[in-house]
Structures are given as structure tokens and as C-alpha cells.
Phi, psi and omega in degrees: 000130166326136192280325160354278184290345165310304180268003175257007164298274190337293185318289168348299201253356150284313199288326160326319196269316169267342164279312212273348186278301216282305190313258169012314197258335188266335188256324186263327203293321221219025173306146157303137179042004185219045183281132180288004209022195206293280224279025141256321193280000163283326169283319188301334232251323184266311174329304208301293186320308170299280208322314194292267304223328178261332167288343165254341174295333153304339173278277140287026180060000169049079160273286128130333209230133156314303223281319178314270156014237176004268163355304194262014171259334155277333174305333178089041180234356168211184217263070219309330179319306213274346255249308210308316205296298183324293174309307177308317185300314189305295182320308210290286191346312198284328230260312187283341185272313194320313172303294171299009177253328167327293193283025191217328176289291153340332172285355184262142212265328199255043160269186196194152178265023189263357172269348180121302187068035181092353172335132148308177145160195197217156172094237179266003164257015178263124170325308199260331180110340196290178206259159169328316210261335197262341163279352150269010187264336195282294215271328170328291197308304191286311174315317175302304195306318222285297172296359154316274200315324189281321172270017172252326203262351163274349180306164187269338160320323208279142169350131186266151155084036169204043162264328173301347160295312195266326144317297176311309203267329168289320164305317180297298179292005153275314181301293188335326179274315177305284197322332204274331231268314177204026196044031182077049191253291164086019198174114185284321147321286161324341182246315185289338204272318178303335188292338164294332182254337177247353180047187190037285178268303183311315165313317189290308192299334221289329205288276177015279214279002161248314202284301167319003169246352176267345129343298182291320188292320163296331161306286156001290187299305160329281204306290157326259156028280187262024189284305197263039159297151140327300209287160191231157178302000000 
């Protein structure tokens, strides 16, 4: 397959992931009387990642996150030649769903972009109150797990064909975990494209949301690498 169509994969099933996870929390979680709260916008979130993973994974492995990228290139499961295209296809991808949930959110007379649009963050901008220290130990930790799980349920040892289940549903119970602590991000894409729309504390804050889930995604990688060898002493 063409790296073209690979990263127009990318694009794709990223600008998915974020209308339909970042949409959820902005347009649905606090609806009057039928708000989906944190177990909807967690599942919507683990959805986009199965739906994509079964429409695209034949196509680019359905990465959707730089920090995957980054991971399955420690892992030894892709091409460090490809990591630039992917991520870059992954960003624009975060940036345009981020862009369509704007223009679909605005339309509502009392919104504002002072809710965030789903932004990450820490401090006081952590749902939950948390500090600077307990939000990089969280997206490190989940990211690492996140990729276990994605090089674990793709190996060719593993049940064929229920690994997008098995993503899909380990994404969800990282948001489930997460969500107070930093609204979840695990995915660098995912945090820069609202964080492009909303400026100021999201921007400031944004380094965070790349270098800890790709920290954690290396750890991952190491870890699979020798969890799931063959070889014996």
C-alpha cells in the first residue's frame, strides 16, 4: 500500500477519534437530563479506535497517535523511514476533527471556548485538581500499558482477528482512569488539535501531552520487545 494512502488512513481515523471522543465530551457528557458522563465519553472514545481499527487497519495498522507510531518503531513492528509521514498525517488529522467539532459546538448560543473543547491539562486545569507530577506519572503509565496492550493483541501469536476489541475496549478503561486526572489524552494528536483552538493554557500546557505519552510509548515498546521474545536463555 502506498505511504500516501497509508497517511491519508491516518488522517482519517485520527480527525474519527477526535470528533467522535473530544465531540462526546463536548457536545453530549453534560447534555440536560441525558448527559452521557465520563463512562460515555470513555466508551465513545474506545469506539472511534475499534470502528477505525476495523475500517483501516488493513490499510495503516490504524495508529491514530504519534506516541503508537513512536512505540511500534521501538518495538520493531514499523518503519522509523515512515514515523515523520505518520505523525504529521496523525496531527493534521487531530487538528481538522478538532476544527469540525468547533464549528459544530459554536453553534450552540451559550458555548465558549473557555470549557476547553476537551483540552487536556494539569494543575488547575486538571479536571480533578491534579498536580503537575501526578499528571505525567498517569499519561506515562497508561500510555505504556496502552501500548502493551496494542503489541500484545497484534502479535501474531495472539487470537486472530479481535485485536481492534481488545484496543478499542483498553482505551476505554484508560479514559475510565484517566479522564479526572487530565481529561485523557495518551495520544499526542489528540491534545494538540483542540489545544490549536482553544490557545493559551492549552498551548502552554500541551508539551506535557507529547512528551509523557511518548515516554510511556517507549517504555511499551522496550517492554513488549522483550516480554513477547521467543528466545530463551
Amino acid at each position: 500500500m502506498p505511504l500516501s494512502k497509508r497517511c491519508g488512513a491516518e488522517f482519517l481515523g485520527t480527525f474519527w477519534l477526535v470528533l467522535g471522543g473530544c465531540g462526546s465530551a463536548v457536545l453530549a457528557c453534560s447534555f440536560p437530563n441525558v448527559g452521557i458522563g465520563l463512562l460515555g465519553v470513555s466508551l465513545a472514545f474506545g469506539l472511534t479506535v475499534l470502528t477505525m481499527a476495523f475500517a483501516i487497519g488493513h490499510i495503516s495498522g490504524c495508529h491514530l497517535n504519534p506516541a503508537v507510531s513512536v512505540g511500534l518503531v521501538v518495538g520493531g513492528r514499523f518503519k522509523a523511514s515512515e514515523l515523520v509521514p505518520y505523525v504529521v498525517a496523525q496531527v493534521l488529522g487531530g487538528i481538522a476533527g478538532a476544527g469540525v467539532l468547533y464549528l459544530i459546538a459554536k453553534g450552540q448560543p451559550t458555548f465558549t471556548l473557555a470549557g476547553g473543547l476537551a483540552s487536556n491539562g494539569y494543575a488547575e486545569h486538571s479536571p480533578g485538581g491534579y498536580d503537575l507530577g501526578s499528571s505525567f506519572l498517569t499519561e506515562v503509565v497508561m500510555t505504556f500499558v496502552f501500548l502493551v496492550i496494542i503489541l500484545g493483541a497484534t502479535d501474531e501469536r495472539a487470537p486472530k482477528g479481535l485485536a481492534p476489541i481488545a484496543i478499542g475496549l483498553g482505551l476505554t478503561l484508560i479514559h475510565l482512569i484517566s479522564i479526572p486526572v487530565t481529561n485523557t489524552s495518551v495520544n499526542p494528536a489528540r491534545s494538540t488539535g483542540p489545544a490549536i483552538f482553544v490557545g493559551g493554557w492549552a498551548i502552554r500546557q500541551l508539551w506535557l501531552f507529547w512528551v509523557a505519552p511518548i515516554v510511556g510509548a517507549v517504555i511499551g515498546g522496550i517492554v513488549y520487545r522483550w516480554l513477547g521474545s521467543r528466545s530463551e536463555p
